[in-house]
N, C-alpha and C positions, 0 to 999 in steps of 0.2 A: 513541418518538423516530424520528425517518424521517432518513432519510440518500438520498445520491447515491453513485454509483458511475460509472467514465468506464471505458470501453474498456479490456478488461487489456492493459498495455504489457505484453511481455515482453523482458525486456534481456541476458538469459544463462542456461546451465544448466551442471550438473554430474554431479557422478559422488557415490554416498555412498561412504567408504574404508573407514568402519566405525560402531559406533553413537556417536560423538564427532568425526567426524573426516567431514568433505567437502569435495573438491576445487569449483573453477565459475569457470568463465569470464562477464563482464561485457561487457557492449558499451556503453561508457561513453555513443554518439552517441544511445542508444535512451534516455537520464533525463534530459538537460540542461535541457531544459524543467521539470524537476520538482525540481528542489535549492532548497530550503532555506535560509534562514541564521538562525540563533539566537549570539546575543551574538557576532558576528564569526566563527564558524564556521560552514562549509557543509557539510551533511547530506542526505539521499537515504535516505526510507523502503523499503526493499523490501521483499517477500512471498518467503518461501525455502518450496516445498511439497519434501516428499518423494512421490515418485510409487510408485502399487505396483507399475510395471513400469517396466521401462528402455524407452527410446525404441530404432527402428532403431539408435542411434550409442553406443547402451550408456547411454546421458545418463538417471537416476533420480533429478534435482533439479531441478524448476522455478525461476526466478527470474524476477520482474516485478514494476515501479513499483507502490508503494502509491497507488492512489487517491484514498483514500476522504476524503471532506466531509461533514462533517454537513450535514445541508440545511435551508436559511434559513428562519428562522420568519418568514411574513408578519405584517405590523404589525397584523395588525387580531387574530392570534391574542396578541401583547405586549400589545396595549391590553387584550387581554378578562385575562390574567392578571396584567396591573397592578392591573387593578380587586380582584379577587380577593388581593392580595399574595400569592400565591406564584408559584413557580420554574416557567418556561416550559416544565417537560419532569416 
């Protein structure tokens, strides 16, 4: 299955406080483009990494916009698995 992937946004970071518990600040201007709406509410995938080292600022929590798309099956790869009846992937 082949996919896309677009630029990592990054939108905030953080601190870990302990193995349950981390702080992180958002920068809401950096997703708005990328929210969401399912059944009347809005949503905003993100990526939370844990880093193995702290940044100059102490910051040992990445955060950035979830990207990812699956990538579109050209029609002539549907036609050939229509033919065949099975599942495009």
């Amino acid at each position: 299955m082949s996919e896309t992937k677009e630029k990592t946004i990054y939108c905030g970071s953080g601190k870990k406080q302990n193995d349950t518990w981390i702080k992180a600040s958002i920068n809401v201007a950096k997703f708005k483009d990328h929210i969401q709406e399912f059944k009347g509410h809005k949503f905003i995938k993100l990526n939370i990494n844990i880093k193995d080292q702290a940044d100059e600022y102490g910051k040992d929590v990445s955060i950035s916009v979830d990207t990812w798309k699956p990538e579109e099956i050209s029609k002539q790869n549907i036609n050939k698995k229509n033919e065949d009846d099975d599942l495009p992937f």
